[in-house]
C-alpha positions in Angstrom: 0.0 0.0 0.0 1.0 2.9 -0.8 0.5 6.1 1.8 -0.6 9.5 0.4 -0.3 13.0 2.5 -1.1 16.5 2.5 2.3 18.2 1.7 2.0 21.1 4.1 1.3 19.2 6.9 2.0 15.5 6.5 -1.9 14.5 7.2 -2.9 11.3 5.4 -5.3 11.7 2.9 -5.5 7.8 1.5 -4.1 4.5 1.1 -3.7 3.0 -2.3 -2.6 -0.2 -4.1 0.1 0.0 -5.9 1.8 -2.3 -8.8 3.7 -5.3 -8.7 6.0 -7.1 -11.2 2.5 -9.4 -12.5 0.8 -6.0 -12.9 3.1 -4.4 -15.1 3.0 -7.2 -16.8 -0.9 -7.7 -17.5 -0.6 -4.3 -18.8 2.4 -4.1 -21.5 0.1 -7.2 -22.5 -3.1 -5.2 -22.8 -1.4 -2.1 -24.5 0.1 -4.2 -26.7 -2.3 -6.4 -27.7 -4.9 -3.6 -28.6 -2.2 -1.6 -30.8 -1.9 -4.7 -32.6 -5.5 -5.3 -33.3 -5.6 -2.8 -36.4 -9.2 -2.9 -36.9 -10.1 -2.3 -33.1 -8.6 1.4 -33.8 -10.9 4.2 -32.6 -11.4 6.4 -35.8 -9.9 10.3 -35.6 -14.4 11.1 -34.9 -14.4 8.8 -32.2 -10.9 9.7 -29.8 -12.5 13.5 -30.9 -15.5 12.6 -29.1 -13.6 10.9 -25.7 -11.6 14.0 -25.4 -15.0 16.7 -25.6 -16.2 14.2 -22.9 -13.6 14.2 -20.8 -13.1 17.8 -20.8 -16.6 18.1 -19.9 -16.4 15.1 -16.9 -13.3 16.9 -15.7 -15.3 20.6 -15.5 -17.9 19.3 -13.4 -14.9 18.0 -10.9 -12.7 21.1 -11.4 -13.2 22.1 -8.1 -12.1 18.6 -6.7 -9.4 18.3 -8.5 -7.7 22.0 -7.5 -8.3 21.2 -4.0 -6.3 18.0 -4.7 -4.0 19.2 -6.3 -3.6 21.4 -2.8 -3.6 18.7 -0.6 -1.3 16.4 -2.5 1.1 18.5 -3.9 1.2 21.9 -1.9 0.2 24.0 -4.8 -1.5 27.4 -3.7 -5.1 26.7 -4.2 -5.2 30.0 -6.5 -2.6 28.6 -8.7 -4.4 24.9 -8.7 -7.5 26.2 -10.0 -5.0 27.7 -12.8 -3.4 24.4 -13.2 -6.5 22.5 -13.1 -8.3 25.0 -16.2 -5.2 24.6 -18.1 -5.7 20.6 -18.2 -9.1 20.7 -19.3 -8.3 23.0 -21.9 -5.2 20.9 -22.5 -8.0 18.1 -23.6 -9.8 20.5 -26.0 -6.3 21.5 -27.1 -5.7 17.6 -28.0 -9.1 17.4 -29.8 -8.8 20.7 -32.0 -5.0 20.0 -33.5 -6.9 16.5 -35.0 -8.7 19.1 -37.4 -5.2 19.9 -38.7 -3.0 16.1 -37.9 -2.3 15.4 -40.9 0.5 14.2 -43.4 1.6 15.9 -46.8 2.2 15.7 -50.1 5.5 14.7 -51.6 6.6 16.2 -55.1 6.6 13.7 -57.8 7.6 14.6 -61.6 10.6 16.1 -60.9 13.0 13.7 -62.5 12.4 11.6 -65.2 12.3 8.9 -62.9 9.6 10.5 -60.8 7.5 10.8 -63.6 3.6 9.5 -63.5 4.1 9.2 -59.5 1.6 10.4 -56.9 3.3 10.4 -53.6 1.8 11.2 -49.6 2.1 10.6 -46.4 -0.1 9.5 -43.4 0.6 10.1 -39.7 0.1 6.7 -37.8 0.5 6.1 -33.8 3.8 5.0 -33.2 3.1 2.5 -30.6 2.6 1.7 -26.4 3.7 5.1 -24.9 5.1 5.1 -21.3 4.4 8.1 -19.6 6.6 8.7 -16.6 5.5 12.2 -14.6 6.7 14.8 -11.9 4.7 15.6 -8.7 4.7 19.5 -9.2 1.5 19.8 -11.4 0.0 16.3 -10.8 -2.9 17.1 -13.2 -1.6 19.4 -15.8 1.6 16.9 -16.7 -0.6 13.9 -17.4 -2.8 15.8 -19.1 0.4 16.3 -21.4 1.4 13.1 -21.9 -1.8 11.1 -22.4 -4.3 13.6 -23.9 -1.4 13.6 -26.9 -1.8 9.6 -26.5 -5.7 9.5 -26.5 -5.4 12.0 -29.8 -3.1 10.1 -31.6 -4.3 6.2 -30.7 -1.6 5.4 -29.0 -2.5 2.9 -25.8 -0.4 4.7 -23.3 0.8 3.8 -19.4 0.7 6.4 -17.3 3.3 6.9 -13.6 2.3 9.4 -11.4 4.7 10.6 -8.9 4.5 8.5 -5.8 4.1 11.5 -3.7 1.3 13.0 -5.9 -0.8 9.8 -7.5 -4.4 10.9 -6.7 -5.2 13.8 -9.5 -3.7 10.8 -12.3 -6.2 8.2 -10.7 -9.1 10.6 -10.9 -8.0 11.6 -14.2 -7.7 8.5 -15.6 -11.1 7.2 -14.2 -12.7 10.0 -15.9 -11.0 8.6 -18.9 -12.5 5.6 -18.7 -16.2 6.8 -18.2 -15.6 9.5 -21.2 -15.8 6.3 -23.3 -11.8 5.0 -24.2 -11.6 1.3 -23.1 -9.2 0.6 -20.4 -6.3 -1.0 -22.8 -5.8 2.1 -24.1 -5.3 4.4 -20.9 -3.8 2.7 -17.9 -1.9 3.6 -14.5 0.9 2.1 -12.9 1.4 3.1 -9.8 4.6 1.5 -7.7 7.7 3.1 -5.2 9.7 0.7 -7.0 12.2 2.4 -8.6 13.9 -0.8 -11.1 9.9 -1.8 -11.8 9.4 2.0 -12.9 12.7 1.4 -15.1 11.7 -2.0 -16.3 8.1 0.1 -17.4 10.6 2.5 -19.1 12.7 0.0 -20.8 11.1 -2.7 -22.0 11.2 -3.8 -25.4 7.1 -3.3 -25.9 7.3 0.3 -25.2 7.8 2.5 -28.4 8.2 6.0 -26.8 8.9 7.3 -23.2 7.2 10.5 -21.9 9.7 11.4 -19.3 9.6 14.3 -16.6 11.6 14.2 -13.7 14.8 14.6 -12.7 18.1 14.8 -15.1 19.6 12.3 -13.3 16.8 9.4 -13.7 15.5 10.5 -17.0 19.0 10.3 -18.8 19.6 7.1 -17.0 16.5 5.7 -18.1 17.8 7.0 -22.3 20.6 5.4 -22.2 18.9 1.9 -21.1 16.0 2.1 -24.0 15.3 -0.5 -26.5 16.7 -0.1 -30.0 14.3 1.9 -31.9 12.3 2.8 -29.1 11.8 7.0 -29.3 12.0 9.4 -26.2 11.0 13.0 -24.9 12.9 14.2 -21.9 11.8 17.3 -20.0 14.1 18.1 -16.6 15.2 21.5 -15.7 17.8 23.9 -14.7 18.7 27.1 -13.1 16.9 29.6 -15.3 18.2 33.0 -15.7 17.1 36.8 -15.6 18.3 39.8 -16.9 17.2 43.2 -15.4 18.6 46.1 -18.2 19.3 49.3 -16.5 16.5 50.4 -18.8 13.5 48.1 -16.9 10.5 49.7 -15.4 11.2 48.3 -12.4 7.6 49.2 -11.7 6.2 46.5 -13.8 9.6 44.1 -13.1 9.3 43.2 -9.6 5.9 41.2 -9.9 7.1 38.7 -12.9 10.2 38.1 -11.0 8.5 37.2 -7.9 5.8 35.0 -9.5 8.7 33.6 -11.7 10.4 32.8 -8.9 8.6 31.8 -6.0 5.4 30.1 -8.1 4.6 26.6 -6.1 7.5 27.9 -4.1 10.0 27.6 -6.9 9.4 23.5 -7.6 9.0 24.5 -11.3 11.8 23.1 -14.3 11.4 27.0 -15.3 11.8 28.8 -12.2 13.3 32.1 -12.2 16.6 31.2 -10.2 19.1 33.6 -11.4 18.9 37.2 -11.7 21.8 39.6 -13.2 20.8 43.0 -12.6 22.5 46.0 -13.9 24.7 48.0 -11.2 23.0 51.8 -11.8 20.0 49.9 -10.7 21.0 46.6 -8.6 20.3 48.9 -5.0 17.1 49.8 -6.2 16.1 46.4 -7.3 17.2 44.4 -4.5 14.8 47.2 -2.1 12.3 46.8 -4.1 12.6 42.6 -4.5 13.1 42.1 -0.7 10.0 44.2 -0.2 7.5 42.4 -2.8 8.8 38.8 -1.1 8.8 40.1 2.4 4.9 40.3 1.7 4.6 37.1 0.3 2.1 34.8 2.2 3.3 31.4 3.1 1.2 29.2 4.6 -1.7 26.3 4.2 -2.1 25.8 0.4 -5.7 24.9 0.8 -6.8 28.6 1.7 -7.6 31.2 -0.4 -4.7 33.8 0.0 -1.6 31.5 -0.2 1.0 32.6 -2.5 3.7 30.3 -1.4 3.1 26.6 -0.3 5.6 23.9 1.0 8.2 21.7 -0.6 6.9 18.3 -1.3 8.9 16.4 0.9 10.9 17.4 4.5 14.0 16.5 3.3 14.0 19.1 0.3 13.3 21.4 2.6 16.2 20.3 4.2 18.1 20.3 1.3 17.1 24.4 0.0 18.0 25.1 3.9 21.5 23.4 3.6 21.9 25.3 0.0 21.3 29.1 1.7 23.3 28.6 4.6 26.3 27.2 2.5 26.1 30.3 0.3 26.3 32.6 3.0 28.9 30.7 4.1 30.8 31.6 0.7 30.0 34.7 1.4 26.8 35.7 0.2 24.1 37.9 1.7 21.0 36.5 2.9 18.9 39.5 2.2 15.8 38.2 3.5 13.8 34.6 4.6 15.0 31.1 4.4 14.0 30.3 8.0 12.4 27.0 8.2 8.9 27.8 9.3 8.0 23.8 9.5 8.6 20.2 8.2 7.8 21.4 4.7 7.7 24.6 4.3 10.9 27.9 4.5 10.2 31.6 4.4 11.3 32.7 0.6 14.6 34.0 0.5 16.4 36.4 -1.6 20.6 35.6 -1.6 22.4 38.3 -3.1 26.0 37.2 -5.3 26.7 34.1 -4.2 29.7 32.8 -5.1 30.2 31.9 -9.2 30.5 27.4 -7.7 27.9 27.9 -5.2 25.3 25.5 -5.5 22.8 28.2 -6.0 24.9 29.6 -8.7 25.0 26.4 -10.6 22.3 23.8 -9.6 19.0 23.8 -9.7 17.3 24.3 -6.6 13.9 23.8 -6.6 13.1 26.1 -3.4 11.5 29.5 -3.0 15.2 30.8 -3.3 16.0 33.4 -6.2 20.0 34.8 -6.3 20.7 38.3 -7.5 23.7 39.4 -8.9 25.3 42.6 -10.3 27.1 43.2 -13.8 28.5 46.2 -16.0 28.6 44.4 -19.5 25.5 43.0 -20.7 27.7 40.0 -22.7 29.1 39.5 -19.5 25.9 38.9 -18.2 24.7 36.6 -20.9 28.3 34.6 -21.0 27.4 33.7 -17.3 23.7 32.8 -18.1 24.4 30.4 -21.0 27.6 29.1 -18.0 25.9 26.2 -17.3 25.7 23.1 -18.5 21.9 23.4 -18.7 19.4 25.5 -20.5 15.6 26.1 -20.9 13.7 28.9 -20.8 15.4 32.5 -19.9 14.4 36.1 -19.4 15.3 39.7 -20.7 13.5 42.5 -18.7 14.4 45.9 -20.6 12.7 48.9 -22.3 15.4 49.3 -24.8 14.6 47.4 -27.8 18.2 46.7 -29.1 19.3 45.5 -25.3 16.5 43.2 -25.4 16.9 41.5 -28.8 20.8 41.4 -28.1 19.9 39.3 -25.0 17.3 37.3 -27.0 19.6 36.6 -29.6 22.1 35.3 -27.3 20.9 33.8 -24.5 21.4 29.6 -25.1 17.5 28.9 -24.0 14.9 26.9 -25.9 12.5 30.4 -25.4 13.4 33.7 -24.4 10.7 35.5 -22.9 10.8 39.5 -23.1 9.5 41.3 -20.2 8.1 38.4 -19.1 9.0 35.6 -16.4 11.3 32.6 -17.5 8.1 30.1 -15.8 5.6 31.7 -18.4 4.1 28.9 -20.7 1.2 28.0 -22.5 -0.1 24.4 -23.1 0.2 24.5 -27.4 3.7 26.4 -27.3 6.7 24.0 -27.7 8.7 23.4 -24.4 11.6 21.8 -24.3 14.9 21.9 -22.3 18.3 22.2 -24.1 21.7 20.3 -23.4 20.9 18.1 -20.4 17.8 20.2 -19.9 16.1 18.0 -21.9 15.1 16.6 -25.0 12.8 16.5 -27.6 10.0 18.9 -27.4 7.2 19.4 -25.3 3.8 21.0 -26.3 0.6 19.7 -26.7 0.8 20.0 -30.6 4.6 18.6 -30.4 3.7 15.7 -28.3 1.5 14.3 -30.7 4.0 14.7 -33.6 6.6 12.7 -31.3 3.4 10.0 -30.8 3.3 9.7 -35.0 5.1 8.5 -37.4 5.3 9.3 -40.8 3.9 6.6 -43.8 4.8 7.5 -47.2 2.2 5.8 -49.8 3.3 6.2 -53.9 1.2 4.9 -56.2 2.4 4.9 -60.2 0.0 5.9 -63.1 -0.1 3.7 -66.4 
């Protein structure tokens, strides 16, 4: 049995089965059987009409699931009911890109050869998905891997994080009473860590939907079956740059949400800022201000902006982080007190050292460093430093500092005036280096779950 509790407080909130070896086993068995079973396809009209369905199942639970999402996984209840209408219109997002999922023509007639050739290609579903998620947006993240699934016809098995299963079980019941037969969308829930791999690995499995941690998910590439396809999403320690030519009126905020949202357990999270010297005193004032108001408490009320870590020991672990950067002779400018098992004050460090942990890992804590610079290349050459790279931010009113940066900054997306966390569900996401790879998206997802057939037929 597995034991699930409320991250803020450690209260249980259920008991659940989990998988064994036999388990995993029925399943690959099911998935694969149905994939085989051409005829038993569901037509494009008919996965169309699950996914409507299960957006409109998962409306009339929205409210359930956001106060899940809560309890489970810490999330500010404000910033649940966010996650929990970006799934549902995840689903719809699934649905609609079927109107346009489709293959192309290929040019015939241009050689002599070619001649009296018609040539096209079909998208088909590449085969049993494995869908391997994170515990930060427990709804949201299997939305992204098996709506793309469901679209596509791919049967798919889906892991939720052990620490965060319950959204993913509701989800996938609603699933099954929108109308797709169980083969085709099933959970696997274990703390097993070499049956998760073996889910991962095995020879059955024809693409891996993988978020989590670098360490696993690369391990986990390396040990695929030949020919089987992957998509990797992990994270880093996402940069900022503040231009002495910012509003800093309209700065502040986007930093602090960027940095601080689900109390910074985001691949995306705004972790380093570079801000320029004429400003840097100003800045730091008016940063230390905006998160000295922050509210950290109970993620099930109303005005929470900041919830807990997901676990004691990473609170541990952001504690151990600050106080060895001050030890290296940063300044704590505000927080990082441990309030309780889960949950520490956000803190604001201010230049930690260039091999501080801060400085180059990620951190996954309401912690944000500042630094100052001169040169704005200098700025960017110790942004692109590391050996990973996702999303990055410019925050500048001067339109040549800001393309500069944009040009130059090694990220997958560079947001302008805008925080690095800022996504939407159909824009591709996708981590660079050992960020990541492949790329995530709705819309991308379900080109990764196709593969291309290229039918020619010759004219007498």
């Amino acid at each position: 049995m597995l034991r699930v509790v409320q991250a803020f407080n450690r209260a249980p909130i259920a008991e659940i089965e989990t998988d064994d070896a036999a388990a995993l086993e029925r399943k690959l068995q099911a998935a694969e059987q149905v994939f085989r079973d051409r005829d038993g396809w569901l037509k494009p009209h008919e996965r169309v009409a699950i996914l409507r369905k299960l957006a409109a199942l998962m409306e009339g639970r929205r409210d359930h699931f956001a106060m899940q999402i809560a309890r489970e996984g810490g999330k500010p209840l404000p910033d649940a009911i966010i996650e929990t209408n970006r799934a549902i219109d995840g689903v719809h997002n699934a649905a609609d890109e079927l109107r346009n999922f489709a293959g192309r023509e290929i040019p015939m007639g241009l050689s002599a050869a070619a001649e009296n050739r018609w040539a096209f290609t079909t998208k088909e579903p590449i085969g049993v998905v494995a869908a391997i998620s994170a515990f930060n947006h427990p709804l949201n993240l299997i939305v992204h891997q098996v709506a793309p699934a469901i679209a596509v016809g791919c049967p798919v098995i889906v892991k939720p994080a052990i620490t965060t299963p319950l959204s993913c079980l509701d989800f996938v019941t609603l699933v099954r009473e929108a109308g797709l037969p169980e083969p085709w969308c099933q959970t696997f829930v274990t703390d097993d860590n070499a049956l998760a791999e073996k889910l991962a690995t095995d020879s059955r499995v024809a693409f891996l939907s993988f978020i989590g941690s670098a360490r696993v998910g690369w391990s986990l590439h390396a040990k695929l079956a030949p020919g089987t396809r992957s998509a990797l999403e992990h994270g880093g320690a996402a940069p900022a740059i503040v231009d002495r030519s910012a509003d800093l009126g309209k700065v502040i905020e986007p930093i602090v949400k960027g940095g601080y949202y689900h109390a910074g357990q985001v691949c995306v999270s705004t972790q380093r800022i570079f801000v320029h010297a004429d400003i840097a005193e100003d800045f730091k004032q008016r940063l230390v201000a905006r998160v000295e108001k922050l509210r950290t408490a109970d993620p099930i009320l109303k005005d929470t902006e900041v919830g807990p870590l997901i676990l004691p020991r990473e609170a541990d672990r952001v504690g151990q982080w600050i106080a060895e950067a001050v030890e290296g002779g940063a300044t704590l400018a505000t927080g990082g007190k441990r309030l309780s098992e889960t949950t520490l004050e956000p803190a604001v460090l201010l230049d930690p050292a260039a091999d501080a942990k801060i400085s180059t890992l990620e951190v996954f804590g309401p912690v944000v460093a500042v630094y100052r610079y001169r040169d704005l290349d200098g700025a960017i050459a110790q942004a692109n430093a590391l050996p990973t790279a996702f999303q990055a931010s410019i925050f500048a009113q001067d339109i040549d500092v800001a393309l500069r940066a944009a040009d130059r900054l090694d990220a997958s997306a560079v947001m302008i005036n805008d925080p690095t966390a800022f996504r939407t569900d159909w824009m591709p996401f996708a981590g660079r280096r050992e960020s990541g790879y492949g790329t995530g998206g709705i819309p991308y997802t379900m080109r990764d779950m196709t593969q291309e057939k290229m039918i020619l037929m010759r004219r007498s």
